[in-house]
mmCIF file of the N, C-alpha and C atoms, coordinates in Angstrom:
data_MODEL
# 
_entry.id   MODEL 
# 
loop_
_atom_site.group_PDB 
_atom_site.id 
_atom_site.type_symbol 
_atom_site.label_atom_id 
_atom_site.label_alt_id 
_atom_site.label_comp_id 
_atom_site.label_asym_id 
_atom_site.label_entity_id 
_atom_site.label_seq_id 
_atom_site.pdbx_PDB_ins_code 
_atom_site.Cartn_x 
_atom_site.Cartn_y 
_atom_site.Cartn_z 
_atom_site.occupancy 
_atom_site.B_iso_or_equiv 
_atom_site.pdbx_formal_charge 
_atom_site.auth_seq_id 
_atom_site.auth_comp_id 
_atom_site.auth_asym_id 
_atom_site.auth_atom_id 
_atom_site.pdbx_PDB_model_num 
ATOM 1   N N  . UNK A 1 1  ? 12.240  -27.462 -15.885 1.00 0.00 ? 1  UNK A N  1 
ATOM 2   C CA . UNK A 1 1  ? 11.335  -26.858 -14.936 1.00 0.00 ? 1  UNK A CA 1 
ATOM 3   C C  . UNK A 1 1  ? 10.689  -25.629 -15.599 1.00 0.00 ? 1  UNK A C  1 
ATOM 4   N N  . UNK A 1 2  ? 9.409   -25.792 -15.830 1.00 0.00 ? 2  UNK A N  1 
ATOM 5   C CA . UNK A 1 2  ? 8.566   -24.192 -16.108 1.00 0.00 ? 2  UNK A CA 1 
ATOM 6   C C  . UNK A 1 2  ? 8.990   -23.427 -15.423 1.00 0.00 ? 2  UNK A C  1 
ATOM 7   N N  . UNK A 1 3  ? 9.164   -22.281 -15.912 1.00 0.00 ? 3  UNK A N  1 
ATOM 8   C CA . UNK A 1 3  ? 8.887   -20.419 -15.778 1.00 0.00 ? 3  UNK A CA 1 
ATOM 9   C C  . UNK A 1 3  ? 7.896   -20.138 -15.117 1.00 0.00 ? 3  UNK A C  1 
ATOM 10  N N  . UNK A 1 4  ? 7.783   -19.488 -13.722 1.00 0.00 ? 4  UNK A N  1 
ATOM 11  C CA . UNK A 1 4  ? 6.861   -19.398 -12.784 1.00 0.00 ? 4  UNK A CA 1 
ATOM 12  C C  . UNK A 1 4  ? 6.693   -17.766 -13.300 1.00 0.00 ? 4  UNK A C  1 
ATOM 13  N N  . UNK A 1 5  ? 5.981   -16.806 -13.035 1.00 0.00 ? 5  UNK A N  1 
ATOM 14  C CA . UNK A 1 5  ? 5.643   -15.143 -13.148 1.00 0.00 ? 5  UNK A CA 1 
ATOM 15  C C  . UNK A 1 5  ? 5.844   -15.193 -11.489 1.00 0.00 ? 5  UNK A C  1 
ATOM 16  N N  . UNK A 1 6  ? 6.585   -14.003 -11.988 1.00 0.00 ? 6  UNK A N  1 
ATOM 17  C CA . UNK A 1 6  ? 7.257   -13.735 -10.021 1.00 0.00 ? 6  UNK A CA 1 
ATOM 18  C C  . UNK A 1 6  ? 5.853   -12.955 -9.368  1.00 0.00 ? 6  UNK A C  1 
ATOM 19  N N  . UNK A 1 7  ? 5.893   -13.200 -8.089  1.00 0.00 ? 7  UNK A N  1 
ATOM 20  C CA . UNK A 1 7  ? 4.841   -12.924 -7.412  1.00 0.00 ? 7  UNK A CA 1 
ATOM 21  C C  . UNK A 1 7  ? 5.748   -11.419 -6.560  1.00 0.00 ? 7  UNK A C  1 
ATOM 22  N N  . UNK A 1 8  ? 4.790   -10.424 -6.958  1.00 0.00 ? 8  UNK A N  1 
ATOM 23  C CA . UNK A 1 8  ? 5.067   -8.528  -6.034  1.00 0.00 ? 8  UNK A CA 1 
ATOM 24  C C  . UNK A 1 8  ? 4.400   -8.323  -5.072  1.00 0.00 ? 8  UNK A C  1 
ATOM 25  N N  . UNK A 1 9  ? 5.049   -7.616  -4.657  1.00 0.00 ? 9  UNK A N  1 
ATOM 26  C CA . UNK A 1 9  ? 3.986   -7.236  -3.214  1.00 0.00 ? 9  UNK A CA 1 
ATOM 27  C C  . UNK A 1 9  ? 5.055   -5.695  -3.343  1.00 0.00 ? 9  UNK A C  1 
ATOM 28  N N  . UNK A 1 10 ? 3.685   -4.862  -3.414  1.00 0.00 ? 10 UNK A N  1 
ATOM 29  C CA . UNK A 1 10 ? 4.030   -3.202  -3.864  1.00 0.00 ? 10 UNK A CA 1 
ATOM 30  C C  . UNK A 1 10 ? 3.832   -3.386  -2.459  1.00 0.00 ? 10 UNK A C  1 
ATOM 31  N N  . UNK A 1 11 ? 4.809   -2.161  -1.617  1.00 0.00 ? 11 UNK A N  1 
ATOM 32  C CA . UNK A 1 11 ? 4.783   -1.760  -0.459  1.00 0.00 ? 11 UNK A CA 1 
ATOM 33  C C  . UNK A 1 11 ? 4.588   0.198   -0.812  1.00 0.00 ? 11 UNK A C  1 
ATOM 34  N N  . UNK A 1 12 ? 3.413   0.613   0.100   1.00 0.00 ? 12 UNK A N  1 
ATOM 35  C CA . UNK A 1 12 ? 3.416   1.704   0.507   1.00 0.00 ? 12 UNK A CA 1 
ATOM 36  C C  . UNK A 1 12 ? 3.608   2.282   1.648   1.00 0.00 ? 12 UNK A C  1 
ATOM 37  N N  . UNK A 1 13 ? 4.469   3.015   1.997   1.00 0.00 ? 13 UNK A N  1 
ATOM 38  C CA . UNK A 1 13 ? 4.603   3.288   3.664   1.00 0.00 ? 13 UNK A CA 1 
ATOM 39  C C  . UNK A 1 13 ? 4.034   4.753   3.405   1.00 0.00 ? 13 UNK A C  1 
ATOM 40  N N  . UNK A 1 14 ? 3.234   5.353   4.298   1.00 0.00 ? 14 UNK A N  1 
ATOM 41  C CA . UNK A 1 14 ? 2.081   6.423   4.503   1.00 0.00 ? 14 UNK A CA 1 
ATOM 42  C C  . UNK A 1 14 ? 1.807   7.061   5.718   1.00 0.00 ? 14 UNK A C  1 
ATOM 43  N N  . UNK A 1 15 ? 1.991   8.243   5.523   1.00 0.00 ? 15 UNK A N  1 
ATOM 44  C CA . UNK A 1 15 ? 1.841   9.258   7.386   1.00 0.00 ? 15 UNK A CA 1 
ATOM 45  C C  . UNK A 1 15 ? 1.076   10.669  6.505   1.00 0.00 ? 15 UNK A C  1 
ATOM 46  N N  . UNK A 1 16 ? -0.232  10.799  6.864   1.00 0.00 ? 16 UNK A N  1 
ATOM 47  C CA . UNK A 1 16 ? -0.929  12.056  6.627   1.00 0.00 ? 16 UNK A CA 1 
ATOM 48  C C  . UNK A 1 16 ? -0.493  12.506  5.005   1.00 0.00 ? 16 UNK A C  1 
ATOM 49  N N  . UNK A 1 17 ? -1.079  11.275  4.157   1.00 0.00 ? 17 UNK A N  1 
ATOM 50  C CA . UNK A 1 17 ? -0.731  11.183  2.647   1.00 0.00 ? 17 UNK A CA 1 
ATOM 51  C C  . UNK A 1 17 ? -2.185  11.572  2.003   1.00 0.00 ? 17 UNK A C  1 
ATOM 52  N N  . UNK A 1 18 ? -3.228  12.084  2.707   1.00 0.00 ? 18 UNK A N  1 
ATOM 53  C CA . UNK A 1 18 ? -4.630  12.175  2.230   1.00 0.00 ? 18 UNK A CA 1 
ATOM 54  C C  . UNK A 1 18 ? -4.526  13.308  0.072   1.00 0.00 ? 18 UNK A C  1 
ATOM 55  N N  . UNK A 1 19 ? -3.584  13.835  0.491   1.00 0.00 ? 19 UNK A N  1 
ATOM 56  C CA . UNK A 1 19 ? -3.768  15.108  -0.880  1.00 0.00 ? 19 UNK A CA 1 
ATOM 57  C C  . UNK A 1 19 ? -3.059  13.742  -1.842  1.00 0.00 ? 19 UNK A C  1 
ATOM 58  N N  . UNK A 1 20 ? -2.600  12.407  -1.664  1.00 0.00 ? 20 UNK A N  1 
ATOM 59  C CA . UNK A 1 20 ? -1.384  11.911  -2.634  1.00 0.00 ? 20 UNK A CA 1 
ATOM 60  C C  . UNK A 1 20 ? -1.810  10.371  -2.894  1.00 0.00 ? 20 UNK A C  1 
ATOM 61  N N  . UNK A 1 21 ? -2.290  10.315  -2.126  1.00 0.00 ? 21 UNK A N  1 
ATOM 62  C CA . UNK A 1 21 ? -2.616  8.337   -2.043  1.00 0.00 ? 21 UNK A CA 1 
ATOM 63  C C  . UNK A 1 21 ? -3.500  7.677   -2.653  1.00 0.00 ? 21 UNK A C  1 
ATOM 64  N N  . UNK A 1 22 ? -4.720  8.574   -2.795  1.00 0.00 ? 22 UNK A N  1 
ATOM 65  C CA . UNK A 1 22 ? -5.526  7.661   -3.911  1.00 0.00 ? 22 UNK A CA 1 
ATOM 66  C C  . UNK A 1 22 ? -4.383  8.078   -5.222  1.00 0.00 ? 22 UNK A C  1 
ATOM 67  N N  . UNK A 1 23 ? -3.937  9.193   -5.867  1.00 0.00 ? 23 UNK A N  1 
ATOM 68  C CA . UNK A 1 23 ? -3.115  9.138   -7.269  1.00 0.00 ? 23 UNK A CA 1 
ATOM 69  C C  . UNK A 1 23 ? -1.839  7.900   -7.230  1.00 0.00 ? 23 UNK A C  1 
ATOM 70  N N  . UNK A 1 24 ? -1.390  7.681   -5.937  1.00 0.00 ? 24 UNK A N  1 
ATOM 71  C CA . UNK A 1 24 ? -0.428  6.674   -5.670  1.00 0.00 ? 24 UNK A CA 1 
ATOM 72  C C  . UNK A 1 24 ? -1.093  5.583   -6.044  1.00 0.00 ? 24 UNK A C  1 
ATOM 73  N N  . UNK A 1 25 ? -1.835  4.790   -5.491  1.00 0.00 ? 25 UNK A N  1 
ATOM 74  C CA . UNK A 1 25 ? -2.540  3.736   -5.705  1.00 0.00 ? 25 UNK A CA 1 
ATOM 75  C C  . UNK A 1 25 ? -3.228  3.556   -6.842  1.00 0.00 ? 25 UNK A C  1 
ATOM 76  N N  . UNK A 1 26 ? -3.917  4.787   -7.619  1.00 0.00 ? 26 UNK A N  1 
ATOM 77  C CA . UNK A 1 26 ? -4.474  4.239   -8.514  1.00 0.00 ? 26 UNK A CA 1 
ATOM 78  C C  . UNK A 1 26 ? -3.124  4.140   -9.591  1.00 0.00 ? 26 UNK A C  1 
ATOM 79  N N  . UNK A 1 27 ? -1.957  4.846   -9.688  1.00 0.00 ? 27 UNK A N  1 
ATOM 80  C CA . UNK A 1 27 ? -0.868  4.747   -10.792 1.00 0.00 ? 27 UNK A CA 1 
ATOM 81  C C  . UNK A 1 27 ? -0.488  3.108   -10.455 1.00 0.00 ? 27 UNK A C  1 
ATOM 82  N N  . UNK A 1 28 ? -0.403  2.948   -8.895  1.00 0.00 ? 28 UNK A N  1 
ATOM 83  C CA . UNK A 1 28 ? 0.231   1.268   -9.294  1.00 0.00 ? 28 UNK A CA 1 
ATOM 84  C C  . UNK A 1 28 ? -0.780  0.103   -9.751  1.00 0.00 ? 28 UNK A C  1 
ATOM 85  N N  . UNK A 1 29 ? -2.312  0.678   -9.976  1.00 0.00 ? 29 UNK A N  1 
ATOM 86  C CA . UNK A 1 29 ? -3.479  -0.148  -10.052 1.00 0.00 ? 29 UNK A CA 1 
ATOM 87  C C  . UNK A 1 29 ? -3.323  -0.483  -11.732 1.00 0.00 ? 29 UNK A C  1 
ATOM 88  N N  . UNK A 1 30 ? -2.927  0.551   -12.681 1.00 0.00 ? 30 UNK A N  1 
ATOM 89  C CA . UNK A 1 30 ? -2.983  1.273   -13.566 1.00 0.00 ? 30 UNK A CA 1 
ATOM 90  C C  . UNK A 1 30 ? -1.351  0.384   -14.435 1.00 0.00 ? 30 UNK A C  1 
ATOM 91  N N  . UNK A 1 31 ? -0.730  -0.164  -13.769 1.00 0.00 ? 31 UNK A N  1 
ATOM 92  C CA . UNK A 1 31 ? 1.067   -0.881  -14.287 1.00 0.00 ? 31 UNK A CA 1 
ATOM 93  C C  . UNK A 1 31 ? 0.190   -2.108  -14.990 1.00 0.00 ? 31 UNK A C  1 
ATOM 94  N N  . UNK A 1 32 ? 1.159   -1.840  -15.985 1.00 0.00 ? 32 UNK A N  1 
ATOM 95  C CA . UNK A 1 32 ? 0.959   -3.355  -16.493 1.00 0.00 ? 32 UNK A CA 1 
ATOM 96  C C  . UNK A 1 32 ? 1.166   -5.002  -16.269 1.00 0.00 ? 32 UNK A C  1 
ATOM 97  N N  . UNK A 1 33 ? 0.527   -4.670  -15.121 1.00 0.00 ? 33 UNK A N  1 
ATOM 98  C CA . UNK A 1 33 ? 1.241   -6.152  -14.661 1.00 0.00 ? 33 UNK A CA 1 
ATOM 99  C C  . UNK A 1 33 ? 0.170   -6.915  -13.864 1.00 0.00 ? 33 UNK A C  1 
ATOM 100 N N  . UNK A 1 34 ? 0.011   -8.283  -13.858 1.00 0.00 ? 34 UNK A N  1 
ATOM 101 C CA . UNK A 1 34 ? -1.888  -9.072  -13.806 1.00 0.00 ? 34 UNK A CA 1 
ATOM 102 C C  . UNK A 1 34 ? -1.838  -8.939  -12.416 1.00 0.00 ? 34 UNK A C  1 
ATOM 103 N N  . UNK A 1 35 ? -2.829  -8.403  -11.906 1.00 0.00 ? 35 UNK A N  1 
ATOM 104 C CA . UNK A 1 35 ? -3.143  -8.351  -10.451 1.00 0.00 ? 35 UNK A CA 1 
ATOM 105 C C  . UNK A 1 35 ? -3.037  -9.672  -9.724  1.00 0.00 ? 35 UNK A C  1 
ATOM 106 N N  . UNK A 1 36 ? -3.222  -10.671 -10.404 1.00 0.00 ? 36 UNK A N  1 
ATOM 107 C CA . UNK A 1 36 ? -2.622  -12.298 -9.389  1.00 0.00 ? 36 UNK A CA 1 
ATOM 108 C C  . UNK A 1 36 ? -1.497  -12.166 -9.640  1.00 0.00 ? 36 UNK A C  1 
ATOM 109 N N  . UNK A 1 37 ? -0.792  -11.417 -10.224 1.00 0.00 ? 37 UNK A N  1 
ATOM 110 C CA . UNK A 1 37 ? 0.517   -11.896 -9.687  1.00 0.00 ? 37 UNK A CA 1 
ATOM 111 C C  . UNK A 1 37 ? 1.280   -10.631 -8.612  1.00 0.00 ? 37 UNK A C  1 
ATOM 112 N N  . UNK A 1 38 ? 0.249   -10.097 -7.954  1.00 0.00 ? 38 UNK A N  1 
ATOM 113 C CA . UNK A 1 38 ? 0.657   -8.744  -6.956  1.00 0.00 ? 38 UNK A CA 1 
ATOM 114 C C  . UNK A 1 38 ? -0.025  -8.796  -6.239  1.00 0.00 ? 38 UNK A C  1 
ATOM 115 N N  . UNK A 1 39 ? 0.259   -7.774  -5.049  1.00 0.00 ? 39 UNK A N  1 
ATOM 116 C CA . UNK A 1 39 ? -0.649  -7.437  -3.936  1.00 0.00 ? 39 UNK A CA 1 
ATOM 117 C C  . UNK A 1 39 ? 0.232   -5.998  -3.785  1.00 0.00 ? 39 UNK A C  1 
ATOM 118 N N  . UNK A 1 40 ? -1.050  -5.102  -3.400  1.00 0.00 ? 40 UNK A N  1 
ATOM 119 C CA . UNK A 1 40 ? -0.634  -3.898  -2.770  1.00 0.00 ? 40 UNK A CA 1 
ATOM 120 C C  . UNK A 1 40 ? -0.754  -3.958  -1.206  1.00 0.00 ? 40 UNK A C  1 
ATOM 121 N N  . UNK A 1 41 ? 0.694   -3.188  -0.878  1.00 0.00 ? 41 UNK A N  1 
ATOM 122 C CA . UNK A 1 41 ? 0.238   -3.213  0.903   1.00 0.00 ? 41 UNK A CA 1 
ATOM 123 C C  . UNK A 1 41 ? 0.069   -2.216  1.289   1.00 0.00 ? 41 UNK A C  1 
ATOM 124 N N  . UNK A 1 42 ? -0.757  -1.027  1.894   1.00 0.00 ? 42 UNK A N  1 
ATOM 125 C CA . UNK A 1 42 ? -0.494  0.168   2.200   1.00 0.00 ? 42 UNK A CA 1 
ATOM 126 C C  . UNK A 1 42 ? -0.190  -0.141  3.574   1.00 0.00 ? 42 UNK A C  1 
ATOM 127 N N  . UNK A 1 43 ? 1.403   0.649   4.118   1.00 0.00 ? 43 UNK A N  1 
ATOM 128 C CA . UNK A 1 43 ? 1.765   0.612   5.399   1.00 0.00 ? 43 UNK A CA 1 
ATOM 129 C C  . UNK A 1 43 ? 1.348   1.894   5.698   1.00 0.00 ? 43 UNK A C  1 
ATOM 130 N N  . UNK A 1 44 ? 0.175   2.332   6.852   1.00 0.00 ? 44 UNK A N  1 
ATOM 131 C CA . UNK A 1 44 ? -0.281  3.439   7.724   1.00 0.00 ? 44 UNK A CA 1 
ATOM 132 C C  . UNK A 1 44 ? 0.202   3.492   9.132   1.00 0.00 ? 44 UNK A C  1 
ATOM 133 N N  . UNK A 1 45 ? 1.167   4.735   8.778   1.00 0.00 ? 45 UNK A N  1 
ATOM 134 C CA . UNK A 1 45 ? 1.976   5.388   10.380  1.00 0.00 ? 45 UNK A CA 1 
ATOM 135 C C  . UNK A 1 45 ? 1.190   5.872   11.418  1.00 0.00 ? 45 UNK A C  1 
ATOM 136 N N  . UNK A 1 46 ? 0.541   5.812   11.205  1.00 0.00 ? 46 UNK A N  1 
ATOM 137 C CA . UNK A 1 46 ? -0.430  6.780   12.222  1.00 0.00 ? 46 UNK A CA 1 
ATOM 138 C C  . UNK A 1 46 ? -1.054  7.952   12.318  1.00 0.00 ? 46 UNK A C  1 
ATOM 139 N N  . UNK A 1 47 ? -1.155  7.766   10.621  1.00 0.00 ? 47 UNK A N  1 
ATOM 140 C CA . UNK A 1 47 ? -2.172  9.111   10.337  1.00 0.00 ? 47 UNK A CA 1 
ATOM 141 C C  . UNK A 1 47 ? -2.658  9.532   10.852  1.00 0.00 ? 47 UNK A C  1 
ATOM 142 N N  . UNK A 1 48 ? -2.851  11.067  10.924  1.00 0.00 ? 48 UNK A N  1 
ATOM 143 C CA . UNK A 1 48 ? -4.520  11.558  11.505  1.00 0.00 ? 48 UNK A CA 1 
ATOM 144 C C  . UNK A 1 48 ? -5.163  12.556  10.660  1.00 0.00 ? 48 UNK A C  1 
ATOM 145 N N  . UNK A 1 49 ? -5.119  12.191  9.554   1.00 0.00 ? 49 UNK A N  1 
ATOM 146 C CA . UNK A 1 49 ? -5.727  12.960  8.334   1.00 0.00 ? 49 UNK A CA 1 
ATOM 147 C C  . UNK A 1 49 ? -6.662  11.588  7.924   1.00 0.00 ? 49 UNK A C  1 
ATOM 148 N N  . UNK A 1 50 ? -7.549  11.939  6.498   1.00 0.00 ? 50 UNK A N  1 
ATOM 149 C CA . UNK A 1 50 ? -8.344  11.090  6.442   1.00 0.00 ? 50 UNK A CA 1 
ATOM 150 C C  . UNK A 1 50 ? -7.802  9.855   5.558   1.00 0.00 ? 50 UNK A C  1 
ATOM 151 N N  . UNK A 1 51 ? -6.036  9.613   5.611   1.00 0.00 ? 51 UNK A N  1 
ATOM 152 C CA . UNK A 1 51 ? -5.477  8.561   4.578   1.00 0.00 ? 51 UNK A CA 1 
ATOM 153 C C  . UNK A 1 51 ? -5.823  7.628   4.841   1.00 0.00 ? 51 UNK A C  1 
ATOM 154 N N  . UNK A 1 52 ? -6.113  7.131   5.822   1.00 0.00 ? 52 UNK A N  1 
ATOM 155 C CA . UNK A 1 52 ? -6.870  5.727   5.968   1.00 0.00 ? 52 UNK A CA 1 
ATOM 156 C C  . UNK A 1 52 ? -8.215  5.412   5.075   1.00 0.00 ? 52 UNK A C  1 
ATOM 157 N N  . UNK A 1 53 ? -8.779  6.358   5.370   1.00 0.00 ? 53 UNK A N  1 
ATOM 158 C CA . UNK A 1 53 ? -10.033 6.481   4.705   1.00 0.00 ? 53 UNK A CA 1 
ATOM 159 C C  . UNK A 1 53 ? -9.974  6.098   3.168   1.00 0.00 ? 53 UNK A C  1 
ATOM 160 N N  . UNK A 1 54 ? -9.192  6.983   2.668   1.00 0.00 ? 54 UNK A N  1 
ATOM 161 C CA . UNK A 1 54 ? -8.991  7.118   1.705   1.00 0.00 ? 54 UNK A CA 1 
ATOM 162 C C  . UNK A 1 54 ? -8.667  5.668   1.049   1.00 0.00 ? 54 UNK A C  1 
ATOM 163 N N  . UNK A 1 55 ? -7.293  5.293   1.573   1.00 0.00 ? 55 UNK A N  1 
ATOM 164 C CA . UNK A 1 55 ? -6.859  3.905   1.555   1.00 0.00 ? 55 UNK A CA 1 
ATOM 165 C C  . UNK A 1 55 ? -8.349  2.815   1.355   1.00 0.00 ? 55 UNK A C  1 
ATOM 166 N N  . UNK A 1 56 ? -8.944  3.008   2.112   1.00 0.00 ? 56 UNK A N  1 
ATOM 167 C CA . UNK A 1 56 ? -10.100 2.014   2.269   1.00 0.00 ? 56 UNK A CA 1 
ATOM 168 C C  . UNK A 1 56 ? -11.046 1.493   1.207   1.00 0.00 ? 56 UNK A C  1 
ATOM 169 N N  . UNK A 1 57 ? -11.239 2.527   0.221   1.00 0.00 ? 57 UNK A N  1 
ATOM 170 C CA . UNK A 1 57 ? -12.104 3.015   -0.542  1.00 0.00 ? 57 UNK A CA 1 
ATOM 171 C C  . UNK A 1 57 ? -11.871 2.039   -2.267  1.00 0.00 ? 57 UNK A C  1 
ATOM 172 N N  . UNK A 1 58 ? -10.212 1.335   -1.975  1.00 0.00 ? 58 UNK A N  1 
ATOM 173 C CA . UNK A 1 58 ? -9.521  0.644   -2.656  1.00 0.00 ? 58 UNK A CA 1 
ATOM 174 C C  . UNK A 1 58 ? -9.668  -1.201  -2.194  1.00 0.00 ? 58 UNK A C  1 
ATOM 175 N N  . UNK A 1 59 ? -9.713  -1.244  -0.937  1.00 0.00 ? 59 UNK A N  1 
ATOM 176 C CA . UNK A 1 59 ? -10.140 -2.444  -0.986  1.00 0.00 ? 59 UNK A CA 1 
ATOM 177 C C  . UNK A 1 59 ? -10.737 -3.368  -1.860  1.00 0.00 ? 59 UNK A C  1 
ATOM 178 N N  . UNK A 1 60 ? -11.087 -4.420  -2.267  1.00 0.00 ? 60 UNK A N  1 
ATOM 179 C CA . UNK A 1 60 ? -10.117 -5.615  -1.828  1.00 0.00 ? 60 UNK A CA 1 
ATOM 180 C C  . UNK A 1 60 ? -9.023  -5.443  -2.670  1.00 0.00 ? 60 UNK A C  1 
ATOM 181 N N  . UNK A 1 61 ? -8.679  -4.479  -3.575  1.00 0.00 ? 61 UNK A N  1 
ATOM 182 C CA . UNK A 1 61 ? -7.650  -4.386  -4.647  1.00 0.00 ? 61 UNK A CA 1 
ATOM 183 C C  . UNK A 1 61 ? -6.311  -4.029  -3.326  1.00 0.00 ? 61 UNK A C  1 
ATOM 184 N N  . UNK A 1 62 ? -6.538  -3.534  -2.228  1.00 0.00 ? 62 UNK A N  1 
ATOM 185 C CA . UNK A 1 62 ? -5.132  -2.941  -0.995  1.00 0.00 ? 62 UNK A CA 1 
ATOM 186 C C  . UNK A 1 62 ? -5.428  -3.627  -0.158  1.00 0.00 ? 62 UNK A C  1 
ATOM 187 N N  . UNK A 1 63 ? -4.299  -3.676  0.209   1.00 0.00 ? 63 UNK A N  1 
ATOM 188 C CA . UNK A 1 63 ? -4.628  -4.060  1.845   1.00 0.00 ? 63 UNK A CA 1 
ATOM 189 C C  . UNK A 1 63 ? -3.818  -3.009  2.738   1.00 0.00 ? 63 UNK A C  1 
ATOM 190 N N  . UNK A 1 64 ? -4.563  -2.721  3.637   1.00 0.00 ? 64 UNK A N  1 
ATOM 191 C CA . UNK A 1 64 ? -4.508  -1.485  4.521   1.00 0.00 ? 64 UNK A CA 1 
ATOM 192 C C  . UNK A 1 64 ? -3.576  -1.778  6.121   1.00 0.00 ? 64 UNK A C  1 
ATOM 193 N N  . UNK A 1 65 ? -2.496  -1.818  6.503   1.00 0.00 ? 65 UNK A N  1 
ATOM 194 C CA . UNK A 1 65 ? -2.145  -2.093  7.769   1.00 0.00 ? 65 UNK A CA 1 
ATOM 195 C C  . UNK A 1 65 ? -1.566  -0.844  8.084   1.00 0.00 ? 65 UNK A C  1 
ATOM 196 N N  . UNK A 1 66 ? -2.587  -0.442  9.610   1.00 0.00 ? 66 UNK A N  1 
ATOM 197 C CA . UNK A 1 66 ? -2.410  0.706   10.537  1.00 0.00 ? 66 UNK A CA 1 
ATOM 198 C C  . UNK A 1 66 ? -1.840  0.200   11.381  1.00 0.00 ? 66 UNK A C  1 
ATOM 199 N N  . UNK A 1 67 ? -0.226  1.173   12.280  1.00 0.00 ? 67 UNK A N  1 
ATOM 200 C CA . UNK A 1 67 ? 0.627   0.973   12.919  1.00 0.00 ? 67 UNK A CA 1 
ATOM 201 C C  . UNK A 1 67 ? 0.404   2.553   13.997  1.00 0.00 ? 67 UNK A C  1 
ATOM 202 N N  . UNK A 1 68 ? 0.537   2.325   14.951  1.00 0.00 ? 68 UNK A N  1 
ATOM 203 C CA . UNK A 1 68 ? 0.851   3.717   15.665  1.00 0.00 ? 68 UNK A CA 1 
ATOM 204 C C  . UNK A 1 68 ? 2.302   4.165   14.940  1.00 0.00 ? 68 UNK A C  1 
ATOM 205 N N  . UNK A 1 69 ? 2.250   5.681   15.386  1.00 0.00 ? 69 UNK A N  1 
ATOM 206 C CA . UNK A 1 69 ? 3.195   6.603   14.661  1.00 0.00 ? 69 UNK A CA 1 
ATOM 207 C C  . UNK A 1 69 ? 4.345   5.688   15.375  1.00 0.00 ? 69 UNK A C  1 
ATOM 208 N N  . UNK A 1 70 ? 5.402   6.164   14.112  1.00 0.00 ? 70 UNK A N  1 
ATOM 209 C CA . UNK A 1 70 ? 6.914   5.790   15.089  1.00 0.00 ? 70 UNK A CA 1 
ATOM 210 C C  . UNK A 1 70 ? 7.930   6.056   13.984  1.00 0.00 ? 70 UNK A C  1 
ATOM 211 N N  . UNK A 1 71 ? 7.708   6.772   12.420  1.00 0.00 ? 71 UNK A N  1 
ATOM 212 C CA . UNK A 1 71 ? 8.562   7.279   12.019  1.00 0.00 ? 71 UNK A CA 1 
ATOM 213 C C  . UNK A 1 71 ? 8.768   6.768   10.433  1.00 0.00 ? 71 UNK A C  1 
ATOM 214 N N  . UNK A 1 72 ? 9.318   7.277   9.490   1.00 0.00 ? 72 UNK A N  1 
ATOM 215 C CA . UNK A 1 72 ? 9.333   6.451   8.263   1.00 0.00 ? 72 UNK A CA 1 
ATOM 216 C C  . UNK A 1 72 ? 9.942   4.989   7.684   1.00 0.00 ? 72 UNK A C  1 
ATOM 217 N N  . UNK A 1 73 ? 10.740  4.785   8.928   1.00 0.00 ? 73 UNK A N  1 
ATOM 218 C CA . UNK A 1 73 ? 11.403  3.229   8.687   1.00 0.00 ? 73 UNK A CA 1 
ATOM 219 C C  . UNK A 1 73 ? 11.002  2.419   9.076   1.00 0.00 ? 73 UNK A C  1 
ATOM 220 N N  . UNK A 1 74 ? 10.248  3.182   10.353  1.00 0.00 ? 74 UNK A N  1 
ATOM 221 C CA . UNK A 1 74 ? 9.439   1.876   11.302  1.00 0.00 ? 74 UNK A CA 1 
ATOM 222 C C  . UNK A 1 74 ? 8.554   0.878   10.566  1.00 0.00 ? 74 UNK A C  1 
ATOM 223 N N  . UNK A 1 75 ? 7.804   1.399   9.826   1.00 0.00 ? 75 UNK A N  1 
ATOM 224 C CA . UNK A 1 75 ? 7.246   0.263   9.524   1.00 0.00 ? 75 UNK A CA 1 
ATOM 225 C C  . UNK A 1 75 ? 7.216   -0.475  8.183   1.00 0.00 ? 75 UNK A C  1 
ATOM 226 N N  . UNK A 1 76 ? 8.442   -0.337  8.000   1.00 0.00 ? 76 UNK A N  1 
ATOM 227 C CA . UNK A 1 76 ? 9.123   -1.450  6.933   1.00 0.00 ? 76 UNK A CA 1 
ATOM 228 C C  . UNK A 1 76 ? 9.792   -2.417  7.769   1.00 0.00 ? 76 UNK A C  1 
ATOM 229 N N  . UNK A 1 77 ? 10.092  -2.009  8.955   1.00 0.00 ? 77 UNK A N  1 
ATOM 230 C CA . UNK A 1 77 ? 11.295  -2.523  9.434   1.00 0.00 ? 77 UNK A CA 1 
ATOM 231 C C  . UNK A 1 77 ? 10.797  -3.688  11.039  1.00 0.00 ? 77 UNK A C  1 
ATOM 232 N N  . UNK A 1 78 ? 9.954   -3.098  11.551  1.00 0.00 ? 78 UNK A N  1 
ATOM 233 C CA . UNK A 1 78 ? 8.847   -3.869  12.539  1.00 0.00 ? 78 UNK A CA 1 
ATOM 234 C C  . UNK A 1 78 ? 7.907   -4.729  12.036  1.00 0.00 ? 78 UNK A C  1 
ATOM 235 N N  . UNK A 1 79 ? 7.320   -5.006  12.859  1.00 0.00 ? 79 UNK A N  1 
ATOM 236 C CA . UNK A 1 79 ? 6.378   -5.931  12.679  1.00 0.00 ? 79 UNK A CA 1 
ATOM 237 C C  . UNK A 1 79 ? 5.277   -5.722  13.545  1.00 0.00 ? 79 UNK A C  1 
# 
């Protein structure tokens, strides 16, 4: 059986990250590793700074999912 390249999915979890998130994102843009075989997820708590924004600006390379606030585990852990 062939050697498949494992498929990542970078998780970011994010609450009023506007001074930190584009340097976050662009360092994991920046890994050596082929973008088909990843996806970035940015998880958004319910910012109210402009991290969403920010987040956005990265598309289609992120994908952006906004959650109302509910804490730093929540949304690893919900759905």
């Amino acid at each position: 059986m062939p050697m498949t390249r494992p498929y990542v999915t970078v998780l970011i979890d994010t609450y009023n990250h506007e001074r930190f998130i584009e340097q976050v994102i662009t360092s994991v843009l920046e890994q050596d590793f082929p973008a088909a075989d990843r996806e970035i997820l940015v998880v958004d708590d319910g910012s109210t700074d402009r991290t969403p924004d920010l987040v956005r600006r990265f598309e289609p390379h992120v994908r952006l999912l906004r959650k109302p606030n509910g804490g730093q585990a929540r949304p690893n852990t919900q759905p």
